[in-house]
N, C-alpha and C positions, 0 to 999 in steps of 0.2 A: 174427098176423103178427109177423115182428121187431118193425118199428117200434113198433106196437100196444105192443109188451113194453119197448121201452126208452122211450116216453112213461111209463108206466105202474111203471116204475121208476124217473122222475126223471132218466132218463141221457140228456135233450136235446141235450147236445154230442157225442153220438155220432149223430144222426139222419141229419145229411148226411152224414160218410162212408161210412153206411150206405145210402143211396138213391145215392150214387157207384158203388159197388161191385155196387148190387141193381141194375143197368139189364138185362142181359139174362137173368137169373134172376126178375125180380120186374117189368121194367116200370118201372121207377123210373126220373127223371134229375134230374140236376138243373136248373139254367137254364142253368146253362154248358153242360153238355151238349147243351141242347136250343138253344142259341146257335148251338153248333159243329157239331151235327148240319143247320141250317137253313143257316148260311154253306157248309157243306161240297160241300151240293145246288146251289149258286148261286141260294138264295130270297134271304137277305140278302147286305148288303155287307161289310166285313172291318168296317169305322168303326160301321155299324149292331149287330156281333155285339158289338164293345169298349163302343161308349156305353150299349149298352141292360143291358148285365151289371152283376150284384149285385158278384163278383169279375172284373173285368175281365183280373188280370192270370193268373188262372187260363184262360178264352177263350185268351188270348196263347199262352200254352202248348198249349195241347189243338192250336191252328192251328199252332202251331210244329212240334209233334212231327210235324204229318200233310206236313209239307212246305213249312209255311209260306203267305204270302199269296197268295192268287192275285196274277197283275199284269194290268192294268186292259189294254184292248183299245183 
């Protein structure tokens, strides 16, 4: 597998762009991804998607691009 190859070649700082880009080829996400895909469903809250992320201000974006926050009811 990629991955497998760029462990395996020492080239770790390429792993996450590459499970970024592997999501609907390979099944991969990342946590932001799987943040924004869980907020997106209305499982989590926008606060829960930002607090709970390794990169929060990447979350911020991903919601940003799709339209932004929900607003609360």
């Amino acid at each position: 597998s990629a991955i497998r190859n760029l462990i395996r070649e020492d080239k770790l700082h390429q792993v996450y762009s590459m499970m970024q880009s592997g999501q609907s080829e390979h099944g991969m996400q990342t946590m932001s991804q799987s943040l924004f895909e869980n907020y997106s469903k209305g499982l989590i809250t926008y606060e829960d998607a930002v607090n709970r992320a390794v990169y929060p201000d990447e979350v911020r974006q991903l919601i940003d691009r799709a339209g932004g926050p929900r607003r609360k009811r």
